[in-house]
Phi, psi and omega in degrees: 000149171266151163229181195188111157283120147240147168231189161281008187246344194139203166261143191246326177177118199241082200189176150264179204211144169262339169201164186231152178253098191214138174262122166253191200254355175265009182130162174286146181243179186212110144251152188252081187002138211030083121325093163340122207298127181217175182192112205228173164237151180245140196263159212281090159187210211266129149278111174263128207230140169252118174265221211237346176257022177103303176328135161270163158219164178228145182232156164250149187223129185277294205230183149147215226202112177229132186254125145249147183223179187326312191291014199063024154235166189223138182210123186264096156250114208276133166240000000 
């Protein structure tokens, strides 16, 4: 999936992923490549992000927004 972090600070990450790790306000997820289309909010801990080689990267998240949409993209918007 491609994903994309924003803040007020910017673009935070722009890349693909093969899975994302995020605490939301129903409980922590997994989203996944063709993932069903969602739209949730999210509460203050770790982003764990998988890219497509393996690598993790991790973000801290106070707060925010998360779209996945039809299209294999996904976008987190962070405050």
């Amino acid at each position: 999936m491609h994903l994309s972090i924003i803040s007020l600070k910017g673009v935070q990450f722009d890349g693909e992923a093969s899975s994302l790790n995020i605490k939301t306000t129903s409980g922590e997820i997994t989203v996944l490549d063709n993932h069903r289309p969602l739209v949730t909010q999210l509460e203050s801990g770790m982003i764990v992000i998988t890219k497509k080689n393996g690598e993790k990267i991790n973000f801290d998240l106070n707060s925010g927004f998360l779209e996945v949409g039809e299209n294999n993209l996904a976008t987190i918007l962070a405050n």
